[in-house]
C-alpha positions as CSV (number, residue, x, y, z in Angstrom):
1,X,0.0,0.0,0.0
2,X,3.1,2.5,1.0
3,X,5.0,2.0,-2.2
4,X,1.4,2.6,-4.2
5,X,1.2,5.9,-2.6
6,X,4.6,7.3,-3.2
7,X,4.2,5.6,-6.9
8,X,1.3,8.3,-6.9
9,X,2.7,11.0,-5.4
10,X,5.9,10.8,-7.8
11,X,3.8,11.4,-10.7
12,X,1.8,14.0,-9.6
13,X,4.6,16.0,-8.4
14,X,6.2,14.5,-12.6
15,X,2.3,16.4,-14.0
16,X,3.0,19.8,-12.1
17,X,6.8,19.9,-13.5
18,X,5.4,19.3,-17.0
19,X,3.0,22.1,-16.7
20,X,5.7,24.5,-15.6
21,X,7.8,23.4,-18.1
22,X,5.3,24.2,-21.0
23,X,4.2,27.2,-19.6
24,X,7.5,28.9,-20.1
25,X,8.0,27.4,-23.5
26,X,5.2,29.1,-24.5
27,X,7.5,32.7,-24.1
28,X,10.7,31.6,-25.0
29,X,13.0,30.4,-28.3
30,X,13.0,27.9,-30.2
31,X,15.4,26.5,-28.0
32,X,13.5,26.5,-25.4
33,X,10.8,24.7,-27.2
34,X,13.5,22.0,-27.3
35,X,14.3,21.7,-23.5
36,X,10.3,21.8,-23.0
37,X,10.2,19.3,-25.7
38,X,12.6,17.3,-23.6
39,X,11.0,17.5,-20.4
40,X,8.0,15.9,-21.8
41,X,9.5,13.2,-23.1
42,X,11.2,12.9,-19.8
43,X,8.2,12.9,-18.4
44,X,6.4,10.6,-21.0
45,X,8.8,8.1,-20.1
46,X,9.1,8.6,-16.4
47,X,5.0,7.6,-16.4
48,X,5.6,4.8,-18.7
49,X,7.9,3.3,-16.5
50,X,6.0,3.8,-13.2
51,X,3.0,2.7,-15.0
52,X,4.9,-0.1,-16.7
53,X,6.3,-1.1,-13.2
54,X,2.5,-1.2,-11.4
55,X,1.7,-2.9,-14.2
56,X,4.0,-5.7,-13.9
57,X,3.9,-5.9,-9.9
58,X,0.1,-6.4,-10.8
59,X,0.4,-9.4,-13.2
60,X,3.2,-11.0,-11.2
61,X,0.8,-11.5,-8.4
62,X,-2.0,-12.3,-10.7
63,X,0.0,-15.0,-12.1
64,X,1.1,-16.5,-9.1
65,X,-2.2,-16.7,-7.8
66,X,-3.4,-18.3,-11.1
67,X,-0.3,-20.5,-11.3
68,X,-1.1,-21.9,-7.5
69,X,-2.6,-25.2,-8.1
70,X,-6.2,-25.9,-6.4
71,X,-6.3,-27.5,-3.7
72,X,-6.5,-31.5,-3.7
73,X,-10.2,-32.8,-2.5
74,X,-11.4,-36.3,-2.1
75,X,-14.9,-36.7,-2.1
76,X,-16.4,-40.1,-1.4
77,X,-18.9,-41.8,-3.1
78,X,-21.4,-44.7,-2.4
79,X,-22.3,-46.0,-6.3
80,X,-23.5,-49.3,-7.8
81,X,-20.0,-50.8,-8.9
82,X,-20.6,-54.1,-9.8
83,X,-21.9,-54.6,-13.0
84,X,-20.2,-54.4,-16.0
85,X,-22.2,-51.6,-17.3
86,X,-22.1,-49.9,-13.8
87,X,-18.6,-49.9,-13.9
88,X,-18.3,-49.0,-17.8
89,X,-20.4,-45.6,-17.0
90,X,-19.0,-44.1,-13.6
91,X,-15.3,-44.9,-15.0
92,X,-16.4,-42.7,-18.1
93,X,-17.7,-40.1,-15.2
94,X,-15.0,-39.8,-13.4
95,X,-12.4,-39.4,-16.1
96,X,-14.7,-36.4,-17.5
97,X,-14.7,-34.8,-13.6
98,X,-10.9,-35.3,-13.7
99,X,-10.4,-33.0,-17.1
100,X,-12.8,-30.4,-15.5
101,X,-11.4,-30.8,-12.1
102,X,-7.8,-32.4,-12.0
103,X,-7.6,-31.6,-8.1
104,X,-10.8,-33.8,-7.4
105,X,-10.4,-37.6,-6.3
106,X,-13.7,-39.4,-6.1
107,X,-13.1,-42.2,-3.9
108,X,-15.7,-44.7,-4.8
109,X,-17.5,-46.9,-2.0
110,X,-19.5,-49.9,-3.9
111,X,-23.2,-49.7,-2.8
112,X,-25.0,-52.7,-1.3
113,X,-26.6,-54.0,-4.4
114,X,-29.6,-55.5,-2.6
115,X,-30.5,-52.6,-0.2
116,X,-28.2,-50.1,0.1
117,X,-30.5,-48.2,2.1
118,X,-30.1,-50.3,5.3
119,X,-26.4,-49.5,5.1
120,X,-27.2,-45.3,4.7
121,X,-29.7,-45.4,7.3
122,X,-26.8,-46.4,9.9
123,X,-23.6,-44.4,8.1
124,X,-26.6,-41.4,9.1
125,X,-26.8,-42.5,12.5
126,X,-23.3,-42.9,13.0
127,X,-22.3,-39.8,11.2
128,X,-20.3,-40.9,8.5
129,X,-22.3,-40.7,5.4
130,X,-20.3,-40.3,2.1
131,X,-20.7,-37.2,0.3
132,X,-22.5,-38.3,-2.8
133,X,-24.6,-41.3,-2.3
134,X,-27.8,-42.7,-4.3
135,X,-31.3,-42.3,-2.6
136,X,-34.8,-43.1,-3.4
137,X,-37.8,-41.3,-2.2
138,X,-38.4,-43.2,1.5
139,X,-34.1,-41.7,2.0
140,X,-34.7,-38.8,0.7
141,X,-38.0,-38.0,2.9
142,X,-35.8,-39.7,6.3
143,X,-32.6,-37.7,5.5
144,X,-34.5,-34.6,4.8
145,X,-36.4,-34.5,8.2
146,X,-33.0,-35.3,10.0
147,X,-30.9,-32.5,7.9
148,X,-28.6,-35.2,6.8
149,X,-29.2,-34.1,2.8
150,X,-28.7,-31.1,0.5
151,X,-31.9,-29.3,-1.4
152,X,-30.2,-28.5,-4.6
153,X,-32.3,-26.1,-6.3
154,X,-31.5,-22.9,-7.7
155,X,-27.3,-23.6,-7.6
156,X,-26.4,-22.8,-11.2
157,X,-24.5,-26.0,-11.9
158,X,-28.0,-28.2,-10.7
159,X,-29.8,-25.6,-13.2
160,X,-27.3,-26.3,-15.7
161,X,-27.8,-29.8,-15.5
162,X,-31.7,-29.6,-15.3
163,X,-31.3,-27.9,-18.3
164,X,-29.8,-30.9,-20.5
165,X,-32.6,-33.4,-18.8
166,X,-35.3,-34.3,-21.4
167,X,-38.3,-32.1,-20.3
168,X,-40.8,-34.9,-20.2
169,X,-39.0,-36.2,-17.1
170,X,-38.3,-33.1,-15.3
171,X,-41.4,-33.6,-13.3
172,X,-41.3,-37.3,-12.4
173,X,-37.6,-38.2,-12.5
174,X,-36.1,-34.9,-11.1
175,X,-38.7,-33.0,-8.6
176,X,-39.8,-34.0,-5.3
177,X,-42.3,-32.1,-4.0
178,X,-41.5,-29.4,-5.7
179,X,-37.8,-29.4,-4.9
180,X,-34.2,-31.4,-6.0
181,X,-33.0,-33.5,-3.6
182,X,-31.3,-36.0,-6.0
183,X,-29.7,-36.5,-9.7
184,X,-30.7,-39.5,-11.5
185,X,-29.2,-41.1,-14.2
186,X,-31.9,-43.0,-15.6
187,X,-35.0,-42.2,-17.2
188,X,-38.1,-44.4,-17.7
189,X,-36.8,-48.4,-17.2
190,X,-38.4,-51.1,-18.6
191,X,-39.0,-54.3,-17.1
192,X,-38.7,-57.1,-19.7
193,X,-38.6,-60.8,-20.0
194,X,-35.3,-62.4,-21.5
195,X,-35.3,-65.4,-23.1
196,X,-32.1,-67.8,-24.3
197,X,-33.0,-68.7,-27.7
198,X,-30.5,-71.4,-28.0
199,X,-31.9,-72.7,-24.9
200,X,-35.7,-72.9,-26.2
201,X,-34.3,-74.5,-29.6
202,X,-32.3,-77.3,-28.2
203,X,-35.5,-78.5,-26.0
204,X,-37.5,-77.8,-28.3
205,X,-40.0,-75.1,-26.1
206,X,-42.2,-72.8,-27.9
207,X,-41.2,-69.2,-26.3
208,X,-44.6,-68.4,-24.2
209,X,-46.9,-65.7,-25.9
210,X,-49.6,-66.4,-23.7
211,X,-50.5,-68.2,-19.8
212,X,-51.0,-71.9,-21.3
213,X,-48.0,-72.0,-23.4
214,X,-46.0,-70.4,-20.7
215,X,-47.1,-73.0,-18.3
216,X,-46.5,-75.4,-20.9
217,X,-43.1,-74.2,-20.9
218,X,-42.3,-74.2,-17.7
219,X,-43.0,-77.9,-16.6
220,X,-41.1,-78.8,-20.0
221,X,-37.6,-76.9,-18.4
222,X,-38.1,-77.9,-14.7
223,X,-38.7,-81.8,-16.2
224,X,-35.5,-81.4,-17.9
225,X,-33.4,-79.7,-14.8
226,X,-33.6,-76.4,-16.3
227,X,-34.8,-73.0,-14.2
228,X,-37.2,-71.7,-16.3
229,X,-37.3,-67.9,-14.8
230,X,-34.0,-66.8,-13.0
231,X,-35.1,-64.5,-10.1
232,X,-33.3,-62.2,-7.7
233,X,-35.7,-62.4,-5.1
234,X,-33.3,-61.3,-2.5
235,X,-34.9,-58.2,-3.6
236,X,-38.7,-57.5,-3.7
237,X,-39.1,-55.3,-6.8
238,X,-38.2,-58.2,-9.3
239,X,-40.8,-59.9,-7.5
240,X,-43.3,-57.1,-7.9
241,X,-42.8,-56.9,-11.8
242,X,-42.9,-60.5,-11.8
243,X,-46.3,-60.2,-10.6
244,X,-47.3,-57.2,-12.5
245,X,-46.7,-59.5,-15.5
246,X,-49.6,-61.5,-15.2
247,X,-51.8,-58.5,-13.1
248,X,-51.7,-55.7,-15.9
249,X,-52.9,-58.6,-18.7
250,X,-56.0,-58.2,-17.0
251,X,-56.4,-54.8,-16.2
252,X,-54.3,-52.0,-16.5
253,X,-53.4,-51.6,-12.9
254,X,-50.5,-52.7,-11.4
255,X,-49.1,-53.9,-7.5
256,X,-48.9,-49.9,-7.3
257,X,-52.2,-49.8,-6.7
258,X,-52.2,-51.1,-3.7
259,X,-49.7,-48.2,-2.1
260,X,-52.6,-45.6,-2.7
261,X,-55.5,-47.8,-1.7
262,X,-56.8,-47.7,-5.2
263,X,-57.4,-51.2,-5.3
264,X,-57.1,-54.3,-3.2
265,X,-55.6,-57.7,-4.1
266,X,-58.5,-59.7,-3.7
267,X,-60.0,-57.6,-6.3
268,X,-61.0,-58.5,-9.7
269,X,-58.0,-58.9,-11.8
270,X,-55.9,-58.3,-9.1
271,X,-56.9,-61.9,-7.7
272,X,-56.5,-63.9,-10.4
273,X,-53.3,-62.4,-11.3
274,X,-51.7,-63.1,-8.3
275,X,-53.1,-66.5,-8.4
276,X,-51.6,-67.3,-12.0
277,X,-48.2,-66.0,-10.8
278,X,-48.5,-68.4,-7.5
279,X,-49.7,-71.4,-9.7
280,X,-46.4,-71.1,-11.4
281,X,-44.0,-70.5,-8.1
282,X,-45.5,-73.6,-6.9
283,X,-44.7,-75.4,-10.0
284,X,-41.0,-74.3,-9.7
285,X,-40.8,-71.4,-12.3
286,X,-38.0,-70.2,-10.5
287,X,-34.7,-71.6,-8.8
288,X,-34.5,-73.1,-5.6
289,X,-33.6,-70.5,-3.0
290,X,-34.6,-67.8,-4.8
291,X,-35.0,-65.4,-1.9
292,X,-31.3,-66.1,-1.2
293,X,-30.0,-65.2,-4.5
294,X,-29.0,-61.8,-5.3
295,X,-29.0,-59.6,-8.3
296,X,-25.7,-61.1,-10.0
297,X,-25.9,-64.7,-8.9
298,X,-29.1,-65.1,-11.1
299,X,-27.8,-63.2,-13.9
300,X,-25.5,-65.4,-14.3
301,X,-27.4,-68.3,-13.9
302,X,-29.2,-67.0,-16.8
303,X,-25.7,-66.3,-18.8
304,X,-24.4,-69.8,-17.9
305,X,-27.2,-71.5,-20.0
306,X,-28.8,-72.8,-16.6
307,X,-32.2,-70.8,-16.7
308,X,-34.4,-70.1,-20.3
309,X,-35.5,-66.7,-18.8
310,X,-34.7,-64.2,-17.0
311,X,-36.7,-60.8,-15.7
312,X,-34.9,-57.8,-15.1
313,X,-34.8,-54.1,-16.2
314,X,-34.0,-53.6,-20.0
315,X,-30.5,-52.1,-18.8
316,X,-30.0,-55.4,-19.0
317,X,-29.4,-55.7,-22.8
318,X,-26.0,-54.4,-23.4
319,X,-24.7,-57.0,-20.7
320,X,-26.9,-59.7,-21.9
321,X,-25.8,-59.4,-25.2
322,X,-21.8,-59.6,-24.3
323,X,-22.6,-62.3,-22.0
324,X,-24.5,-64.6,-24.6
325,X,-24.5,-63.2,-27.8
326,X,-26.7,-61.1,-29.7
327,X,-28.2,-63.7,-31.8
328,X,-29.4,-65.5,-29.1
329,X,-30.4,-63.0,-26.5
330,X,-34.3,-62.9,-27.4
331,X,-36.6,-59.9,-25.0
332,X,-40.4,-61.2,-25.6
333,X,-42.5,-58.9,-27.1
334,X,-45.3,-58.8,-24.4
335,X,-45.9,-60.4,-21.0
336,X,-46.9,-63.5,-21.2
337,X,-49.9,-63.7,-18.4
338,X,-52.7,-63.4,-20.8
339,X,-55.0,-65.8,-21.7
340,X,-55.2,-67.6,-24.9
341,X,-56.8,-65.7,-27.3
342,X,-56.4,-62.2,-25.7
343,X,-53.1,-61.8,-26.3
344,X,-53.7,-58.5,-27.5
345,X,-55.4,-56.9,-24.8
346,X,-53.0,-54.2,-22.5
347,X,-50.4,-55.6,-24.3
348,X,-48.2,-52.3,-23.7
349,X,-49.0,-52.3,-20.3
350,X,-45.4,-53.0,-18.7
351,X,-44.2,-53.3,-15.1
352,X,-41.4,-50.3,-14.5
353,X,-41.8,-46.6,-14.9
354,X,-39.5,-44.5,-13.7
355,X,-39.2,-42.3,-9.9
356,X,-37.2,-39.7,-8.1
357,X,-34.0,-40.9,-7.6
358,X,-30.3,-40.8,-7.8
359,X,-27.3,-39.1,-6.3
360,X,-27.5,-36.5,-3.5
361,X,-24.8,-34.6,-1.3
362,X,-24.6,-35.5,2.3
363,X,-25.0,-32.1,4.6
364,X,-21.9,-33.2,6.1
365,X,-19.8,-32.2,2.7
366,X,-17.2,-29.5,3.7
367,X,-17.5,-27.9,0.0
368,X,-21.0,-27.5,-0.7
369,X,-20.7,-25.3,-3.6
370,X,-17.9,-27.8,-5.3
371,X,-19.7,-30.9,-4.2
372,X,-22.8,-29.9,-5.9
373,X,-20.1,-29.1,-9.1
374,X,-19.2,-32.5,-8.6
375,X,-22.5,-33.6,-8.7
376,X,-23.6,-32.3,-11.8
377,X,-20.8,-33.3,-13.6
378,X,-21.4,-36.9,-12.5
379,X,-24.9,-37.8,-12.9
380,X,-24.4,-35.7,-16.9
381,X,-21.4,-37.7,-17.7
382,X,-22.4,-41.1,-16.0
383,X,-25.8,-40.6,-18.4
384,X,-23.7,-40.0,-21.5
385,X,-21.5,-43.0,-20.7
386,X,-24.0,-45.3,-20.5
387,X,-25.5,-44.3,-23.8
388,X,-22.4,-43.8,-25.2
389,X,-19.9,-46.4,-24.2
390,X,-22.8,-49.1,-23.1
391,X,-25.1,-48.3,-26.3
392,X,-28.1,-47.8,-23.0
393,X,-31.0,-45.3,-23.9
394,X,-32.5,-45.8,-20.5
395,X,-30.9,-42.5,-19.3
396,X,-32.7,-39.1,-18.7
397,X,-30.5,-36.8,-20.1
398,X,-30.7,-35.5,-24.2
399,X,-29.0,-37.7,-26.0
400,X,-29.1,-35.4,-29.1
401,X,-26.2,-34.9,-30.4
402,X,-24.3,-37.8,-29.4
403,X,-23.3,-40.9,-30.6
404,X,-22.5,-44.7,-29.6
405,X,-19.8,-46.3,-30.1
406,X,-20.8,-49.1,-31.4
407,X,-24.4,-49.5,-33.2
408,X,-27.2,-50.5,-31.2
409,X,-28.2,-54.0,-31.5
410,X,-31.8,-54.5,-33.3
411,X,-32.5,-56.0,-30.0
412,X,-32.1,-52.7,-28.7
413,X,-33.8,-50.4,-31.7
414,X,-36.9,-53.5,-31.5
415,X,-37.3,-52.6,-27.7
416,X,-36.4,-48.8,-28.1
417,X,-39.4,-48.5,-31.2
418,X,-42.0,-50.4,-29.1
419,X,-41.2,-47.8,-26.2
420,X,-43.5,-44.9,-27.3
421,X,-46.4,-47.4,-26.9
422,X,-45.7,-48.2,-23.6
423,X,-48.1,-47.6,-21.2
424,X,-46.7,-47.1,-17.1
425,X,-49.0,-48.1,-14.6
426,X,-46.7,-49.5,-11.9
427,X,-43.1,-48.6,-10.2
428,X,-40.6,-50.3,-8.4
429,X,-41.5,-51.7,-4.8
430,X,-38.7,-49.8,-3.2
431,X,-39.6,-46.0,-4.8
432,X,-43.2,-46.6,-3.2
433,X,-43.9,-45.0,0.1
434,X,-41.9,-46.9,2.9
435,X,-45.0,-47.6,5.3
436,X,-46.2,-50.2,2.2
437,X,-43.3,-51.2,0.5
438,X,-41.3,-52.4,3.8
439,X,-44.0,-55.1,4.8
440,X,-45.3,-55.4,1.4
441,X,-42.1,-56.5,0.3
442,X,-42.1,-59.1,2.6
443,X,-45.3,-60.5,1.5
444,X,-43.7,-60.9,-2.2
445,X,-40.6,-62.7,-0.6
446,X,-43.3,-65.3,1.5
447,X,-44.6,-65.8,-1.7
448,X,-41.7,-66.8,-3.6
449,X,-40.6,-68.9,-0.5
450,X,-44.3,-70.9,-1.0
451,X,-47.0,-69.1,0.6
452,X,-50.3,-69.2,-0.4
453,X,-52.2,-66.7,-2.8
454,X,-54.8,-67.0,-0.4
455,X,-52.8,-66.3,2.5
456,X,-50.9,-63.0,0.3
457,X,-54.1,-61.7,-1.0
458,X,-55.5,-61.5,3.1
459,X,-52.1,-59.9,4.6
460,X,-51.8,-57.3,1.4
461,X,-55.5,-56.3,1.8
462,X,-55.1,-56.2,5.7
463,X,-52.1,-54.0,5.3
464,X,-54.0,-51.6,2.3
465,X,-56.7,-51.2,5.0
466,X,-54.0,-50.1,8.1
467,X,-53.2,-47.0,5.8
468,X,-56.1,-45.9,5.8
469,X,-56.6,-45.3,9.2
């Protein structure tokens, strides 16, 4: 601050001497003229050079500051790392964060991949959540009345990111009652039947297109040792679709309407839906221990050749199709719960939908204003990797503009060209409202493990009823 001021004072005191000097050029020779001449070029340079020398004090210090590397950060993460195509995407992610932000380490903690939310639920109690971790709706509602998560809204790199999400899902993938809580990376899912071609050929099955000839098929496979269905009951939701697949071919309504008391199970079409799917639980449609077996286990039964079928979301396909091939991964076109003859009828009704979801940033995070950076930049580039390393169009960002890889499979165009006709009328067990899901879930577990339809249909309706007291 000193040397400013006496920098200042100097060439005021060089601006009066100048004056003088003209003013008695003005009266006197030619020469004269000269020695004024000279003082203003004395002066002329004497500003230059104090000028010059502000100048370059300035720029040194602005280029030390920019020269001064950030600040290393390590921000944990709690992701799905498991899968192939999980792994494929969030690799993609974090190499993009690295170019944006070279001194930001995501240190990646793989999530439970039956219910992570068990494991969050204690991390909050004990007070070591990650920073970014996934949620769904009952988390975000819990963490939200504790003040363990963020409400992202209005920070310009959330906006930013809202901004490149296809507008038809802003409302149902990326609010929450009326706020942002979370970033997902998928859009609308799919939940579709998979079927080994090979395996269908060489026992010479008819693939199902309706209840008798899936039936049909099913006592063929389990004659011959084969699982016909591979199911990862360990979690309820496959469970749920499972029996959405046989409930929506006879009426459009799903297990979701349970949740809302919109229906009852022992309703029409509800009822003998749920019976169908028990009829075939009881004559071994699955494998043994089903409610033991976890999300990768019966995937690869599936991919070993052991099981004709296999239910699961249509992220599935990219995976499938490495796994077995594409010539002999086969998705079937429609449920098969209808009866004979009405093959056609809600045949776009599928089991899947999509729900708020996704990453959100623990309270906790020192750097609110870089983690929610960091945020952005991971659920937009895990999106774009999945569609453009993993050929997946499951995602909810635009995907105008860019480009796979590789083609997409017709597998994948077939599935991706029936989508527009799809019509949602269920979710996922675990993005319903906790008070039904929790119990309700357990019902579609005891009924995998050989419970009655009878005895499911009573304990659902008994639990519909207790909400709404």
């Amino acid at each position: 601050m000193r040397r400013t001021y006496a920098k200042f004072v100097s060439l005021a005191l060089i601006a009066c001497m100048a004056i003088v000097l003209a003013a008695c050029g003005n009266s006197s020779s030619n020469n004269n003229d000269s020695t004024a001449t000279g003082a203003n070029d004395s002066k002329t340079g004497a500003t230059a050079n104090a000028t010059n020398e502000s100048t370059n004090d300035s720029t040194k210090d602005t280029a030390s500051s920019a020269d001064k590397p950030a600040e290393p950060v390590t921000l944990t993460l709690n992701a799905q790392y498991s899968a192939p195509d999980e792994k494929l995407s969030l690799d993609y992610a974090i190499a993009k964060i690295k170019e944006v932000l070279p001194n930001v380490t995501l240190e990646i903690q793989p999530a439970n991949a039956d219910d992570g939310t068990q494991k969050l639920k204690v991390q909050a109690a004990t007070g070591d959540l990650p920073d970014i971790f996934g949620v769904t709706p009952e988390i975000i509602d819990l963490f939200n009345k504790s003040g363990d998560i963020v409400q992202l809204d209005g920070n310009p790199d959330i906006e930013d990111f809202k901004s490149k999400v296809s507008p038809g899902m802003i409302d149902s993938e990326l609010m929450y009652k009326g706020h942002i809580y979370a970033l997902p990376i998928f859009g609308s899912f799919s939940v579709v039947w998979y079927y080994n071609k090979d395996v269908f050929a060489a026992n010479n099955v008819k693939v199902p297109t309706n209840y008798d000839e899936l039936t049909a098929a099913v006592k063929a496979f389990t004659a011959k040792g084969i699982v016909p269905v591979a199911m990862f009951a360990k979690e309820p939701w496959p469970i749920g679709a499972y029996l959405d697949s046989f409930i929506m071919r006879t009426n459009p309504g799903s297990t979701s309407d349970f949740s809302n008391g919109v229906a009852k199970a022992s309703d029409p079409g509800y009822k003998e839906g749920i019976e169908k799917a028990a009829a075939l639980i009881k004559l071994g449609i699955f494998q043994k221990g089903a409610t033991s077996t976890d999300y990768d286990s019966a995937r690869a039964i599936f991919n070993s050749g052991k099981a004709a079928m296999l239910i699961n979301g249509d992220w599935e396909t990219p995976d499938g199709i490495t796994a077995i091939g594409a010539d002999k991964l086969g998705i079937l076109n429609y449920y098969p719960g209808a009866d004979a003859g009405k093959e056609d009828v809600n045949k776009y009704a599928m089991a899947g939908g999509g729900g708020v979801g996704g990453y959100a940033l623990s309270a906790k995070t020192k750097d609110k204003a870089l983690g929610m950076k960091v945020l952005a930049l991971l659920a937009y580039y895990q999106g774009e990797g999945r569609y453009v390393k993993g050929g997946h169009t499951d995602v909810i960002i635009k995907t105008d503009g860019l480009t796979p890889e590789n083609p997409l499979p017709e597998i994948t165009k077939a599935l991706a060209a029936d989508q527009s006709n799809f019509i949602y009328k269920s979710n996922f067990n675990h993005s319903l409202p906790s008070a039904f899901s929790k119990p309700f879930g357990e019902y579609l577990q005891n009924l995998v493990a050989g419970q009655s339809a009878d005895k499911f249909i009573s304990d659902t309706d008994k639990l519909i009823a207790s909400l709404k007291k």
